[in-house]
N, C-alpha and C positions, 0 to 999 in steps of 0.2 A: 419404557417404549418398546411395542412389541418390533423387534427387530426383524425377525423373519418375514413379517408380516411387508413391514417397508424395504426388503430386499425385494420380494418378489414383486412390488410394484415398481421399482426403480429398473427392473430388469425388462418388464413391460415398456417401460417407456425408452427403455435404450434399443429394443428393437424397433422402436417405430423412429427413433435417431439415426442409425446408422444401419439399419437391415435385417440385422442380426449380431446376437452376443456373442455366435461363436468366432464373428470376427476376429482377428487376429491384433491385436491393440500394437502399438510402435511403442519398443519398451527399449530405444536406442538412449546408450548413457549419455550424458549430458554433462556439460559444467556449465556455471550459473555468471556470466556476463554482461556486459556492455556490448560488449563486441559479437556476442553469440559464438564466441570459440568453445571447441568441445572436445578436452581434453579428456581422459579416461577419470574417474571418481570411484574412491572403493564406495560412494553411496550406492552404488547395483550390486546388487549378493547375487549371486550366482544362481540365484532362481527367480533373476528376472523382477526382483521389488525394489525399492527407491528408499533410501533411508534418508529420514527429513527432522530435523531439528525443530522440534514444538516447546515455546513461551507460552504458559497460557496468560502471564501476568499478570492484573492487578482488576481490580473492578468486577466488570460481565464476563474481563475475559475468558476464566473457567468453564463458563458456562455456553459461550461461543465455539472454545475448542472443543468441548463438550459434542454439540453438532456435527463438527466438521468430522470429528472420529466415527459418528453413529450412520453420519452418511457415504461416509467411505467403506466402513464396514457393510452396509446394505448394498454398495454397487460394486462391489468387490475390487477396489481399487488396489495396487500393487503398491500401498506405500508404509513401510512402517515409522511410526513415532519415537524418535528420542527428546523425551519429555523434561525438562529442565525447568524447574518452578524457581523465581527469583524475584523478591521486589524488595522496593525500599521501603515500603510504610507496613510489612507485616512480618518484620525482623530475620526476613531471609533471601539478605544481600550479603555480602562478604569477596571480598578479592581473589577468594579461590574458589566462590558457585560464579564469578565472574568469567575464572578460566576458565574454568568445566565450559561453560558456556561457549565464550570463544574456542575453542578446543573441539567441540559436537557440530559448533558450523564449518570450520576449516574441513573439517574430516566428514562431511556428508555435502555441501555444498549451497544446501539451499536450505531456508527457514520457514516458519509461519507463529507468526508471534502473537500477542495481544499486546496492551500498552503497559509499561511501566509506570507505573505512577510514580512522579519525585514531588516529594513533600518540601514546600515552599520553602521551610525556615532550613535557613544556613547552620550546617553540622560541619563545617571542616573542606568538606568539597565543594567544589562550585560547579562540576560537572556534574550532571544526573548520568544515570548508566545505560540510560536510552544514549544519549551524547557519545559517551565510551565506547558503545557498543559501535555506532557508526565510525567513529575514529579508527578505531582499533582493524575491525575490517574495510575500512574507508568505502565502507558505502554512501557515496560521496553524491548519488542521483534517484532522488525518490522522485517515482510518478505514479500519478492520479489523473486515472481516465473517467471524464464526468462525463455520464449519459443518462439522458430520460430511462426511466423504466416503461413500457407499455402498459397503460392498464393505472396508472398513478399518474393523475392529473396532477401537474403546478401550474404556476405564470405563464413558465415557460416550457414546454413543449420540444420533444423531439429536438434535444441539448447533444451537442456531440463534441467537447474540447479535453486538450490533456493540459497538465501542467506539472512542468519538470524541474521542481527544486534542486537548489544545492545544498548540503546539509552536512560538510563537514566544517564551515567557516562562517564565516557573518557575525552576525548578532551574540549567535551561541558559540561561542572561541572559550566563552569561561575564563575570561581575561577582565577580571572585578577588584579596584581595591580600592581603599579609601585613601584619599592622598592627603586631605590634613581633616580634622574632625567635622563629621558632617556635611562633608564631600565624597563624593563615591563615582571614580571612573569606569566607565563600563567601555573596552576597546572593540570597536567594529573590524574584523581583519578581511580584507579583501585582495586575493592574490591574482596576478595576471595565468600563471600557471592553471588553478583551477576554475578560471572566468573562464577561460578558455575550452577547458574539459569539459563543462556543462554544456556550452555552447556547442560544442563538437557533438555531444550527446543529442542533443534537443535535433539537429538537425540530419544526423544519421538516422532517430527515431520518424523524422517526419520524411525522412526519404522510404526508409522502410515501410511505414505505412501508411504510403501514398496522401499525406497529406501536404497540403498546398503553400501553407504558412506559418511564420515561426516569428513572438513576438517576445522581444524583452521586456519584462517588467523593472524599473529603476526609479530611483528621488534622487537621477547625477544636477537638476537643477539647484539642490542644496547641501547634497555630500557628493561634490565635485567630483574630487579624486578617487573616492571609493567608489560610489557606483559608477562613477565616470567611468573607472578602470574596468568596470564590470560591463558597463555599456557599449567603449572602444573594443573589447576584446570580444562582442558578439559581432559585433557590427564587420570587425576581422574574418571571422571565422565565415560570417553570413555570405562572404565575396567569394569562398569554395563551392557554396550551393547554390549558382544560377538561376536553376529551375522551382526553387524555391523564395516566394518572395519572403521579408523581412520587414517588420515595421518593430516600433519600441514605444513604450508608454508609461506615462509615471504612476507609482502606483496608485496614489488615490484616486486619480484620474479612472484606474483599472479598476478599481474597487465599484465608482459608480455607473459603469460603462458594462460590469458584467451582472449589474443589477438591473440597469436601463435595456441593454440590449448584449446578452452574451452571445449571440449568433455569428456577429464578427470576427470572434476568437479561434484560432484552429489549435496551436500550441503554444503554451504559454512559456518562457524559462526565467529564471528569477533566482536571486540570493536568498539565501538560508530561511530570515524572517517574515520577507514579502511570501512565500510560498507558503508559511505555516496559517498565516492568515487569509489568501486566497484561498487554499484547499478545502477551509470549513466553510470559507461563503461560498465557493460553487458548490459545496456538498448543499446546503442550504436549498442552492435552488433545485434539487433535485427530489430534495424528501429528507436532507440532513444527514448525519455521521449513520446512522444504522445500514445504510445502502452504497455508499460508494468505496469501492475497494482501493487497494491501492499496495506498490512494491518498491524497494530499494537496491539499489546494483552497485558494486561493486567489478572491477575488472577480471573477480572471481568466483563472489557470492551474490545469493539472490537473501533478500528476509523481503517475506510476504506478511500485511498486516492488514487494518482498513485504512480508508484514506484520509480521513479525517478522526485523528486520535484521541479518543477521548473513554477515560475507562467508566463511567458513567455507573459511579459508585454505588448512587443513593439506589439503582437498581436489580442489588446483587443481591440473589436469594430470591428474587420475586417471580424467577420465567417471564420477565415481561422486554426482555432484550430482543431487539431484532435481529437476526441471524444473518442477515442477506449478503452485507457486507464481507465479513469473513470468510460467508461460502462462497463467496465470488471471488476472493483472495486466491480461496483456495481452489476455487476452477483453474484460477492462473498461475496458480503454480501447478499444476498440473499440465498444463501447457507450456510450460517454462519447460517441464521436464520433457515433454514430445507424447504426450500421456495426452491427445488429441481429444482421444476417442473416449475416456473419462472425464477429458475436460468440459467438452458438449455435456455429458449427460449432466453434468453439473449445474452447471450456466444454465442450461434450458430448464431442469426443472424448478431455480428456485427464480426465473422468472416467467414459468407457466405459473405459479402458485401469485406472483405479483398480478399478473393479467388477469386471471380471474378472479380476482379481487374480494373473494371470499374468503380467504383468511387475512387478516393485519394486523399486525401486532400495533401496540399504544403509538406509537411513535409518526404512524403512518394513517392513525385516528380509530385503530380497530380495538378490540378489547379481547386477542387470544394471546397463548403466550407462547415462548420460544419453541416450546416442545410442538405446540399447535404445529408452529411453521414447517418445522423439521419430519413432520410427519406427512404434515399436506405433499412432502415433496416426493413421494412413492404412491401416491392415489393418482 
């Protein structure tokens, strides 16, 4: 990829973004929260760059980070890579590239990953290291902001909802054994502490950005006490935000309700496993996993990834992965960091290249491939 080539068209279009280049960029330090506290981070070196923890993972991921450095590099973004390769399925996992790992986000603050893949059959552990990873730094609130792209026609049209997982508990507790032969209990754990903190989340998130409503997802009509307890403790938390109304809905109900009409939805919050399966069916109505981003917070860290995980194996090696997702990750982590003024040029160009509808990779029905994308986005 000529590089030179797609800086100087990247820099073309950041002056018709923001006026001019030589603008002065907001390169104030940051830490990566919930709360948006902003403690000092040794991730700013002293010349004003952002040191970021990169996964590229498993699958397209390589080839998605791939991107995200070629375009950063072309619009001379202030951020360097601490680059950390780790999976399960291609013998370069181990408990101490775990620490490293853990170890590179405590000490820069914020991430951008791809997906780990964990391989189905049981080896000893019942947690996969995606699981770890969010335990460990208890990035305990992934959200996925679902919006149309302009320029990509679906069903539905000019889409605008979020949905705010919990993701240190539920389903995935990794709490599995067999209790007499060919019986296998799997424990749902549901805590009022972090029912609560989700809740608390979802609805500071909808006061921040002025949205109007905020709906639980739950099945307490058959797991009483567990989503019950998930469902009392929003419904608590909901009586702090007045101005904010509050409805609740069971999930399958949600399921055909954001297939029949998603328009209703503004923000959605939900336990651990209702979230993993809504986030792919709204990605769905949008264009699917190659498009819609998505981030995880912690009361300290940010990990940016896509919103709908999927490392989409069978098309690794081919350039035929769609980029859009990740670069849009990574728009927003760039705005995470106060990095505004790169985060626009980001965001805008990889959906001027959506809008005009001349490049699209397989996914999206077109027949160019990743590098196409990545290039179109400096012309």
């Amino acid at each position: 990829m000529a590089v030179a080539s797609l800086r100087r068209s990247v820099l073309s279009l950041n002056r018709t973004l923001r006026g001019s280049w030589c603008q002065a960029p907001d390169l104030r330090p940051v830490c990566v929260s919930a709360c948006q506290r902003t403690p000092e981070r040794s991730s700013v070196h002293a010349r004003n760059t952002f040191k970021v923890t990169m996964v590229p993972g498993d699958g397209v991921g390589p080839e998605l980070m791939r991107a995200v450095r070629e375009v950063f590099k072309a619009a001379d973004v202030p951020v360097e890579f601490e680059e950390i390769h780790i999976s399960e399925v291609h013998n370069m996992a181990s408990e101490e590239k775990l620490d490293q790992l853990f170890t590179s986000v405590r000490n820069n603050g914020v991430a951008i990953k791809g997906k780990i893949n964990n391989p189905m059959a049981y080896k000893g552990d019942l947690a996969s290291y995606e699981m770890k990873l969010r335990r460990k730094l208890d990035l305990f609130a992934n959200v996925v902001h679902v919006t149309s792209l302009p320029g990509y026609s679906t069903r539905h049209n000019s889409l605008d909802l979020v949905i705010i997982r919990e993701q240190t508990e539920g389903e995935y507790s990794s709490l599995e054994h067999e209790s007499v032969k060919g019986v296998i209990e799997s424990l749902k754990i549901i805590t009022r502490e972090k029912s609560h903190r989700i809740a608390k989340f979802a609805f500071d998130y909808a006061t921040k950005k002025g949205r109007s409503k905020v709906t639980a997802v739950h099945k307490a009509n058959i797991m009483k006490l567990g989503d019950g307890l998930f469902l009392q403790s929003c419904a608590e938390v909901a009586k702090l935000y007045p101005k904010i109304k509050f409805e609740n809905i069971i999930i399958d109900n949600c399921c055909m309700q954001l297939v029949r009409n998603p328009y209703q939805f503004d923000v959605l919050v939900m336990p651990n496993l209702y979230g993993n399966i809504i986030d792919n069916l709204a990605a769905g109505l949008v264009g699917g996993a190659g498009v819609v981003p998505g981030e995880s917070y912690s009361d300290e860290y940010a990990v940016f990834e896509t919103g709908a995980r999927h490392p989409f194996a069978q098309a690794v090696g081919r350039n035929i992965a769609n980029p859009t997702a990740m670069l849009l990750s990574a728009a927003n982590m760039l705005r995470h960091l106060n990095l505004d003024y790169h985060s626009n040029m980001v965001s805008e160009a990889v959906k001027r290249v959506i809008k005009q509808g001349k490049v699209r990779t397989k996914d999206l029905g077109g027949y160019c491939t990743t590098e196409d994308f990545t290039f179109s986005m400096g012309k």
